[in-house]
PyMOL Python script that loads the backbone (N, CA, C, O; Angstrom):
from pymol import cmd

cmd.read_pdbstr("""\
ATOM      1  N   UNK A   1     -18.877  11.761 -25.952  1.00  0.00           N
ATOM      2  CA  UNK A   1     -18.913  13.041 -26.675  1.00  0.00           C
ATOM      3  C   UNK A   1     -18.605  12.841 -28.154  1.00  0.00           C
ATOM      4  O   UNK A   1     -19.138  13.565 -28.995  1.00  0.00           O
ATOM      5  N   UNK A   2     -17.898  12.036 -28.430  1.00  0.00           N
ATOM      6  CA  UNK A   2     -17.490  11.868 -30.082  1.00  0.00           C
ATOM      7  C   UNK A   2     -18.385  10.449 -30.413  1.00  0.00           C
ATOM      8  O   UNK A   2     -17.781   9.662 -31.142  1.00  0.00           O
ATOM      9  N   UNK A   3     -19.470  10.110 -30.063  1.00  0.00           N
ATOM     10  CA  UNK A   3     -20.099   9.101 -30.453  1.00  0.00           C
ATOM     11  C   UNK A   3     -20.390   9.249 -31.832  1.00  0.00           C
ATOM     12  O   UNK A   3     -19.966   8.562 -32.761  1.00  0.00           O
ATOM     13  N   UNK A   4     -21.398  10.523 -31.877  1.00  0.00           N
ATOM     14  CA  UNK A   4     -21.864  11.106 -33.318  1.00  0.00           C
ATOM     15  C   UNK A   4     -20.642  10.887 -34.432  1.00  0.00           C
ATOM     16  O   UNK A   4     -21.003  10.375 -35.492  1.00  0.00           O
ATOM     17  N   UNK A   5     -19.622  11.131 -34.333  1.00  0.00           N
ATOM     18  CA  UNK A   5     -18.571  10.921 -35.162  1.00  0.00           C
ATOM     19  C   UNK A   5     -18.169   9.944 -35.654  1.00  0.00           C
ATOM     20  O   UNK A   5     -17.726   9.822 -36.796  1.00  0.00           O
ATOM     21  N   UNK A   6     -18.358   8.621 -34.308  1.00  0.00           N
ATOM     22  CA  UNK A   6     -18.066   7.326 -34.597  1.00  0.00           C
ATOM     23  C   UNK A   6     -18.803   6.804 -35.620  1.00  0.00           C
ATOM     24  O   UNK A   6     -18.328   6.377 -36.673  1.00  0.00           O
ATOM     25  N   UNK A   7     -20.251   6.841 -35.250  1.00  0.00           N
ATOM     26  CA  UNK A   7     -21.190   6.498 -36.122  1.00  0.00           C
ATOM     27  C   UNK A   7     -21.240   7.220 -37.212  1.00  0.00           C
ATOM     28  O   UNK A   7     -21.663   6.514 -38.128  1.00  0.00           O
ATOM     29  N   UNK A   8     -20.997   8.352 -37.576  1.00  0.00           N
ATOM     30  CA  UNK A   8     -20.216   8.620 -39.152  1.00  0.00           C
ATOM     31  C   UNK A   8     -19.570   8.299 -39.952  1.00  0.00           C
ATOM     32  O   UNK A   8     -19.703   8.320 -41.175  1.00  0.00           O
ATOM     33  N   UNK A   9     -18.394   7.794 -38.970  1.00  0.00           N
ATOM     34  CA  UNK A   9     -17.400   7.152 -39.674  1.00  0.00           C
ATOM     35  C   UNK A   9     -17.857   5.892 -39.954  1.00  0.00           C
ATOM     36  O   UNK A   9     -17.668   5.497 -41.104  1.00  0.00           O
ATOM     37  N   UNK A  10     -18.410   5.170 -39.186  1.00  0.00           N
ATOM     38  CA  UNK A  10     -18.704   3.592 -39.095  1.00  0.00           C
ATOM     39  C   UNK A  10     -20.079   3.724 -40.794  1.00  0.00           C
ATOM     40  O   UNK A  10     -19.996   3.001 -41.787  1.00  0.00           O
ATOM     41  N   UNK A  11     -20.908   4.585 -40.624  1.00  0.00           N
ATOM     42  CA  UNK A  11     -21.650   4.594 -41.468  1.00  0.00           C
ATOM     43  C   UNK A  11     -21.300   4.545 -42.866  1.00  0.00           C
ATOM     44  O   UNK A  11     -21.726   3.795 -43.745  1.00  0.00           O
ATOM     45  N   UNK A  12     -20.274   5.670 -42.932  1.00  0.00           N
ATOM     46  CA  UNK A  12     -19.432   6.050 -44.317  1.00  0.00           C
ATOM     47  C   UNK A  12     -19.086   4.848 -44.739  1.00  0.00           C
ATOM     48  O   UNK A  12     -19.557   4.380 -45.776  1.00  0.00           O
ATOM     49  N   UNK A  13     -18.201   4.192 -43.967  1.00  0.00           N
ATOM     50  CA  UNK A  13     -17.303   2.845 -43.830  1.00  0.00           C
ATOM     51  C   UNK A  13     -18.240   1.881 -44.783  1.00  0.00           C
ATOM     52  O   UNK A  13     -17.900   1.423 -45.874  1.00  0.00           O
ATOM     53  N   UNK A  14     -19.387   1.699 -44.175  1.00  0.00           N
ATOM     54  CA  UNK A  14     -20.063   0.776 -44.782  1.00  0.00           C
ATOM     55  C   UNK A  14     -20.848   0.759 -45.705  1.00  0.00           C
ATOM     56  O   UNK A  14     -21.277  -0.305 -46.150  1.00  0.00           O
ATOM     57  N   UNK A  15     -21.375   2.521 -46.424  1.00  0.00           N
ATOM     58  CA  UNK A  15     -21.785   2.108 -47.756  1.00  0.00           C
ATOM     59  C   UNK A  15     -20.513   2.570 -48.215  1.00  0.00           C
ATOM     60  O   UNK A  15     -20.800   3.607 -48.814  1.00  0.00           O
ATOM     61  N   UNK A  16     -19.175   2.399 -48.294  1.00  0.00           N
ATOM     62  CA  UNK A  16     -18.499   2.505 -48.921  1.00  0.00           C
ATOM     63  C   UNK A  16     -18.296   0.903 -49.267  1.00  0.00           C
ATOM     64  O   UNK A  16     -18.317   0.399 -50.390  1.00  0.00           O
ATOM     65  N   UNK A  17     -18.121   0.329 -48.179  1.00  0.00           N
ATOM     66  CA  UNK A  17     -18.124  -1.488 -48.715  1.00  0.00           C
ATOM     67  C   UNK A  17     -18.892  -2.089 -49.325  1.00  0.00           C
ATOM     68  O   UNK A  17     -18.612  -3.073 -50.009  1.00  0.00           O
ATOM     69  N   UNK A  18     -20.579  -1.347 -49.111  1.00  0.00           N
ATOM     70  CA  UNK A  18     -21.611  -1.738 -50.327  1.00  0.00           C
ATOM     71  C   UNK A  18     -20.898  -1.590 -51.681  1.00  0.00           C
ATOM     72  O   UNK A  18     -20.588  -2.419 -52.537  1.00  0.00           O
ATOM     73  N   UNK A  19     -20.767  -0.493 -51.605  1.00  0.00           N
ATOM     74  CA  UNK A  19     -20.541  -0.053 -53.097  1.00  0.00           C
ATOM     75  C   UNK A  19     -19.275  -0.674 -53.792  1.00  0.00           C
ATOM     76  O   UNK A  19     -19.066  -1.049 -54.946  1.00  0.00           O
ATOM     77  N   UNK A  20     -18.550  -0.642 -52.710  1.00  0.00           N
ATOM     78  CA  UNK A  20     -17.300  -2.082 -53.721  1.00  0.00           C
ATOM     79  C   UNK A  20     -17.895  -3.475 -53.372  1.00  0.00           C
ATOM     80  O   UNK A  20     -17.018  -4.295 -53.103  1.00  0.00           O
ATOM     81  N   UNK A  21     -18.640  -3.751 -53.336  1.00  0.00           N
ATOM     82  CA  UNK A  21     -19.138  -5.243 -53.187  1.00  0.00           C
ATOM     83  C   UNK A  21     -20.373  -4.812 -54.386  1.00  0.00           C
ATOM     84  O   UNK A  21     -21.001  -5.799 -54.769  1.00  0.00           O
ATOM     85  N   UNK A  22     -20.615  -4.059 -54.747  1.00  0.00           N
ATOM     86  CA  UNK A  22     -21.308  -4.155 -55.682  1.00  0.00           C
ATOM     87  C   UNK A  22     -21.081  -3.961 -57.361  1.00  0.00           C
ATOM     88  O   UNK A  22     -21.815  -4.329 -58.278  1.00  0.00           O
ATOM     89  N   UNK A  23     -19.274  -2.961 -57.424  1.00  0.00           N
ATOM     90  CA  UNK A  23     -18.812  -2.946 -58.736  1.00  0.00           C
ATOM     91  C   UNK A  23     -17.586  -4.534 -58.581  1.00  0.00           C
ATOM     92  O   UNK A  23     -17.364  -5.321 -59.501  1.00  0.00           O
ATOM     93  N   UNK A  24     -17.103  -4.591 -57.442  1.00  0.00           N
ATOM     94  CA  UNK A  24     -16.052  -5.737 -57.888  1.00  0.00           C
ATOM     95  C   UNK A  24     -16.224  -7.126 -57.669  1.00  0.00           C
ATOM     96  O   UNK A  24     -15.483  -8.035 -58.043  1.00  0.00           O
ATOM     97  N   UNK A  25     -17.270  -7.195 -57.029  1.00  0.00           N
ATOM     98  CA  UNK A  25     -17.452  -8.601 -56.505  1.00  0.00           C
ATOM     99  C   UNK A  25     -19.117  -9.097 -56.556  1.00  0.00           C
ATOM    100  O   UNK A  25     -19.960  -8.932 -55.675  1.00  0.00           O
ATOM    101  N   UNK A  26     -19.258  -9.671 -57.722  1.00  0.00           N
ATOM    102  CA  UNK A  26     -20.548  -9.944 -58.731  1.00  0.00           C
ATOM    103  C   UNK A  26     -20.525 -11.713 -58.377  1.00  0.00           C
ATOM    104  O   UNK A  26     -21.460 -12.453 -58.682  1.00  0.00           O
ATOM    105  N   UNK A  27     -19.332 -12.148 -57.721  1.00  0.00           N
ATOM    106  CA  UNK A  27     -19.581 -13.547 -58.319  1.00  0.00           C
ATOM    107  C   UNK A  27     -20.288 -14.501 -56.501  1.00  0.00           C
ATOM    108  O   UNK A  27     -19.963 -15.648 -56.194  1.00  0.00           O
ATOM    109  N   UNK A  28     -21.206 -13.616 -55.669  1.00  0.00           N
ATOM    110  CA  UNK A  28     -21.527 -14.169 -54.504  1.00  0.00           C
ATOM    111  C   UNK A  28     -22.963 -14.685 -55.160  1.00  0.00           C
ATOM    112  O   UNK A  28     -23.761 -15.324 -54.473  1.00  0.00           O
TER     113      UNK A  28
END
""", "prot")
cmd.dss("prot")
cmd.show_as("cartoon", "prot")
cmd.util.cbc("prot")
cmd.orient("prot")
């Protein structure tokens, strides 16, 4: 029943880590 949610959260989660892998961490 809370799947939809999971995968929200999990989604959020991860362009949120794009986006700091993309202002703080330039040197990969």
């Amino acid at each position: 029943m809370g799947g939809t949610l999971l995968w929200v959260l999990m989604g959020r989660a991860m362009a949120y880590d794009k986006q700091r892998h993309k202002e703080g961490r330039l040197d990969q």
